[in-house]
C-alpha positions as a Markdown table, in Angstrom:
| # | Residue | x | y | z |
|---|---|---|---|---|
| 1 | Unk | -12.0 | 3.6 | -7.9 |
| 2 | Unk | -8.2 | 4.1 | -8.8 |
| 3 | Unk | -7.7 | 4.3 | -12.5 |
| 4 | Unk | -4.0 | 3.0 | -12.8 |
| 5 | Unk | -2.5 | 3.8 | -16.0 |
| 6 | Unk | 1.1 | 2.7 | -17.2 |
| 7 | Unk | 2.8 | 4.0 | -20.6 |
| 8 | Unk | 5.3 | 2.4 | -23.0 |
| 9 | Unk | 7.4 | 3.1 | -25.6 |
| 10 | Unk | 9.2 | 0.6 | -27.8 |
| 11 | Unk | 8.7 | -1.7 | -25.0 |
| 12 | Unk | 9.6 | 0.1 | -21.6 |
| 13 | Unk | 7.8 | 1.3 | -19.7 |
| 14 | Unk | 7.8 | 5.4 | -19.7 |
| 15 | Unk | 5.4 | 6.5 | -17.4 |
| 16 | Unk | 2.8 | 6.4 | -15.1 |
| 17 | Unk | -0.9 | 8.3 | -14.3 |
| 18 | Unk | -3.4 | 7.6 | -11.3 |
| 19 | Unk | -6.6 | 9.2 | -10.8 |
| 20 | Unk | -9.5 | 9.3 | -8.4 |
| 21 | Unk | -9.8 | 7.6 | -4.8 |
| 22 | Unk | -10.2 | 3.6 | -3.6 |
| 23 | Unk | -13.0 | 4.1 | -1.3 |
| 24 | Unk | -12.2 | 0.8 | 0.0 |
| 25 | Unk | -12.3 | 2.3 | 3.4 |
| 26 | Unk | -12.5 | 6.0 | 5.0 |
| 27 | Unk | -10.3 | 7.9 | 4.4 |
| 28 | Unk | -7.4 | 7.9 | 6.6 |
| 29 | Unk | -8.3 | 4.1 | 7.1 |
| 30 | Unk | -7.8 | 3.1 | 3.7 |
| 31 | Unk | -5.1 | 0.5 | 3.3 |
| 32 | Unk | -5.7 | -0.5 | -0.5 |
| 33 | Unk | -5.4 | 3.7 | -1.3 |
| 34 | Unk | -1.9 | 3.5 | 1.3 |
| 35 | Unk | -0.6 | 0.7 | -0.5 |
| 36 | Unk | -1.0 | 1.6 | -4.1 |
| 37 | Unk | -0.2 | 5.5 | -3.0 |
| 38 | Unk | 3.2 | 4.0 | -1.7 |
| 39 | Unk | 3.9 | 1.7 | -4.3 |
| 40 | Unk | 3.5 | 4.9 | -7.3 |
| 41 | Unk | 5.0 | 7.6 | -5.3 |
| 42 | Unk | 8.3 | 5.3 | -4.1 |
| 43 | Unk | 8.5 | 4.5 | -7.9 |
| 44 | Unk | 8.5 | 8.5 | -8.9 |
| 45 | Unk | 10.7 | 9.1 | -6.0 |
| 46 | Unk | 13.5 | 6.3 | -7.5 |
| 47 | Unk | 13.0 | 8.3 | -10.6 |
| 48 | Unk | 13.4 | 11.4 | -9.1 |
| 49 | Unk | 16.4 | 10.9 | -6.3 |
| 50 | Unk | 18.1 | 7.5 | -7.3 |
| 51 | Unk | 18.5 | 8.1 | -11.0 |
| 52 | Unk | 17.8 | 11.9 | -11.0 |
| 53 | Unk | 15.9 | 12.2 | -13.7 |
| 54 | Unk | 14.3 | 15.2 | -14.6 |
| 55 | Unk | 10.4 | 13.6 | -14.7 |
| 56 | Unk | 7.8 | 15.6 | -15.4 |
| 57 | Unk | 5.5 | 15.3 | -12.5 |
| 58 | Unk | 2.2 | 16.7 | -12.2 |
| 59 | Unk | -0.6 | 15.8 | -8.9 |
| 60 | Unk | -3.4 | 17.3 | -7.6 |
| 61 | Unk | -4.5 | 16.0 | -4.2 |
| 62 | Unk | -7.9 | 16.4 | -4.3 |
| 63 | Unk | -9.0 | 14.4 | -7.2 |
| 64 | Unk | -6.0 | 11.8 | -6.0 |
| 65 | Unk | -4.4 | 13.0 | -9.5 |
| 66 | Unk | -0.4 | 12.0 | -10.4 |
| 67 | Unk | 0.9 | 11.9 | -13.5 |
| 68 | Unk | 4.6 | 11.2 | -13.6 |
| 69 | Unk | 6.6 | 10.8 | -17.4 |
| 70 | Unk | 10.0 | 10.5 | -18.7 |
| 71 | Unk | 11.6 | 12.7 | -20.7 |
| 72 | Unk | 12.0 | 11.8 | -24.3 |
| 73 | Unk | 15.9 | 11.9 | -24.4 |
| 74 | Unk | 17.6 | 10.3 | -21.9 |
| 75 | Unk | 20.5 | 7.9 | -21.6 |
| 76 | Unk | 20.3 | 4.9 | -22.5 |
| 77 | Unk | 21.6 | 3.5 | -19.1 |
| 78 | Unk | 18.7 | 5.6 | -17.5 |
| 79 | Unk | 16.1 | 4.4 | -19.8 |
| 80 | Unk | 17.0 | 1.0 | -18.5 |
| 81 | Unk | 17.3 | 1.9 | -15.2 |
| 82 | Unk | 13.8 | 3.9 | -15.0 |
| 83 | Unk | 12.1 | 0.6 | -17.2 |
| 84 | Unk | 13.2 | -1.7 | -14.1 |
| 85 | Unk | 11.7 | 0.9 | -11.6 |
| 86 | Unk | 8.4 | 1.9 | -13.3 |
| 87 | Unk | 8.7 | -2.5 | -14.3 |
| 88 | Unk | 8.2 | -3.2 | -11.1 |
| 89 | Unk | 5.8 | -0.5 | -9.7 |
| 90 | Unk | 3.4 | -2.4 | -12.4 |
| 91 | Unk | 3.8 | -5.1 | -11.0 |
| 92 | Unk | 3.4 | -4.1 | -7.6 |
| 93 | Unk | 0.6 | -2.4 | -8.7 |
| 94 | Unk | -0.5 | -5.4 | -10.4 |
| 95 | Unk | -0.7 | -7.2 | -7.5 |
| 96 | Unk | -2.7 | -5.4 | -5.7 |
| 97 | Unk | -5.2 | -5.3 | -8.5 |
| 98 | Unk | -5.5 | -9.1 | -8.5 |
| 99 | Unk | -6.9 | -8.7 | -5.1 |
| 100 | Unk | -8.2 | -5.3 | -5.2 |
| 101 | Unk | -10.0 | -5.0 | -8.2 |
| 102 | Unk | -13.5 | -3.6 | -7.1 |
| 103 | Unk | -11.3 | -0.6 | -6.2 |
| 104 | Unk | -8.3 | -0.6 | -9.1 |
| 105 | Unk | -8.7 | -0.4 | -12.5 |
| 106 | Unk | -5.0 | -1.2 | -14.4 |
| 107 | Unk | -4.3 | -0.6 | -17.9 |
| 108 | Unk | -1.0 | -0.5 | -20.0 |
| 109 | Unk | -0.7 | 1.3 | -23.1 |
């Protein structure tokens, strides 16, 4: 199972942290792990290459680790526009949990 795990501060959403595997299928064959995979690391990616924020991003492969969080100062135009990215990556995320969730576990703190 993917532990999903979304952060907040005042309200917005301020990062993200995934661990562990779906095991919904083989690896290699595993759509649910692709999907949610996609969904995360497009999100970072925004983050990282749209906005160009400076995100401090951490993974480890093996355990199917990423942890990706803001930085405490930013501008306020980029802590709007990296709510509405990491916003919907929850919900995309989300959505797959509704369906998935022998294989997801989602949380928001």
């Amino acid at each position: 199972m993917v532990k999903v795990k979304f952060s907040t501060s005042d309200g917005k959403f301020v990062g993200v942290e995934c661990e562990g595997h779906c095991e919904y299928a083989d690896a290699g064959e595993d759509v649910v792990c692709a999907a949610l995979s996609s969904v995360i690391q497009t999100a970072v990616l925004g983050l990282m290459k749209v906005l160009g924020i400076a995100v401090g991003y951490e993974t480890e492969e093996k355990r199917g680790y990423l942890k990706a969080v803001l930085p405490k100062s930013m501008s306020k135009s980029d802590e709007h526009d990296a709510d509405v990215i990491l916003r919907t990556a929850y919900f995309g995320v989300s959505d797959l949990y509704e369906t998935f969730s022998d294989f997801i576990s989602l949380e928001v703190e």
